[in-house]
C-alpha positions as CSV (number, residue, x, y, z in Angstrom):
1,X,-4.9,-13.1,4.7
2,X,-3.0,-10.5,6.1
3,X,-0.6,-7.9,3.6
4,X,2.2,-5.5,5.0
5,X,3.2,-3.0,2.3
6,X,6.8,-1.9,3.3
7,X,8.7,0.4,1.1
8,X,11.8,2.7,1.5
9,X,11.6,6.5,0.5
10,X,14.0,5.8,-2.0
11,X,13.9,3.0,-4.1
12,X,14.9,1.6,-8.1
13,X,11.8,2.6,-10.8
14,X,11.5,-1.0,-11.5
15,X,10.5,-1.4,-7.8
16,X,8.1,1.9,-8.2
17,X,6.4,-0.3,-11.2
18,X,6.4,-3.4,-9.3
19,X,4.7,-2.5,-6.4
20,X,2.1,-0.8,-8.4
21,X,1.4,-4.0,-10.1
22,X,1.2,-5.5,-6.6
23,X,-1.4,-3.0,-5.6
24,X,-3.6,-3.8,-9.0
25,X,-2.9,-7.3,-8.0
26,X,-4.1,-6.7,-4.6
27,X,-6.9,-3.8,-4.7
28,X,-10.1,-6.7,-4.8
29,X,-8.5,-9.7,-3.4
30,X,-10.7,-10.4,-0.1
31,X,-6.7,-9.2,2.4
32,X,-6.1,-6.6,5.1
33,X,-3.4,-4.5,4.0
34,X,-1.4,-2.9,6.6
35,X,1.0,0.1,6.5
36,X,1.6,3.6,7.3
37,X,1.4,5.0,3.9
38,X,3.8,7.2,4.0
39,X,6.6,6.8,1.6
40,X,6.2,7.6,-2.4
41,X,5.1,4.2,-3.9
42,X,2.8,3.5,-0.5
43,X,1.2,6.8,-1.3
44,X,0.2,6.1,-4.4
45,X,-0.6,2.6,-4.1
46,X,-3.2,4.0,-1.2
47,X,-4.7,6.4,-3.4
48,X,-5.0,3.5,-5.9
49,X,-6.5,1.1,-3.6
50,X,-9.2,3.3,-2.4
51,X,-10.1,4.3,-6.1
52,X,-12.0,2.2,-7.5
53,X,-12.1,-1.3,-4.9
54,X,-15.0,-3.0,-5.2
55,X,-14.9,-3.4,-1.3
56,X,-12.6,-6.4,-1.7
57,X,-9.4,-5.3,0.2
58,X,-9.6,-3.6,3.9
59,X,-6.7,-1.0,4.7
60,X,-5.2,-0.1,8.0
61,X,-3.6,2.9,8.5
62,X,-0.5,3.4,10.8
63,X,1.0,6.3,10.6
64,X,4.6,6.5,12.2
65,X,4.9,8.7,14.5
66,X,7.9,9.2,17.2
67,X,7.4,8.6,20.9
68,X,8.2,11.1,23.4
């Protein structure tokens, strides 16, 4: 199973809370997570999934960047 973790750079506290649940949901379920990890609550949920996973969850990075 496949997860994209989408979130704006400014969002509600109850969605801050909720998608950390998400991530504690998520950090050993046997998904590919993919995002670019770049706004505040994907930031943190990356430094949470890589703490501690018992090698459950795989992570792809994609960073945004602009094109010429």
């Amino acid at each position: 199973m496949q997860v994209a973790l989408l979130c704006s750079s400014r969002c509600p506290g109850t969605v801050i809370v909720h998608g950390l649940d998400v991530a504690i949901a998520l950090k050993n379920a046997p998904i590919t997570i993919v995002s670019g990890f770049q706004s505040p609550l994907e930031k943190e949920s990356l430094k949470f999934l890589l703490k501690g996973s018992s090698g459950g969850v795989r992570l792809i990075v994609c960073p945004a960047r602009s094109t010429p």
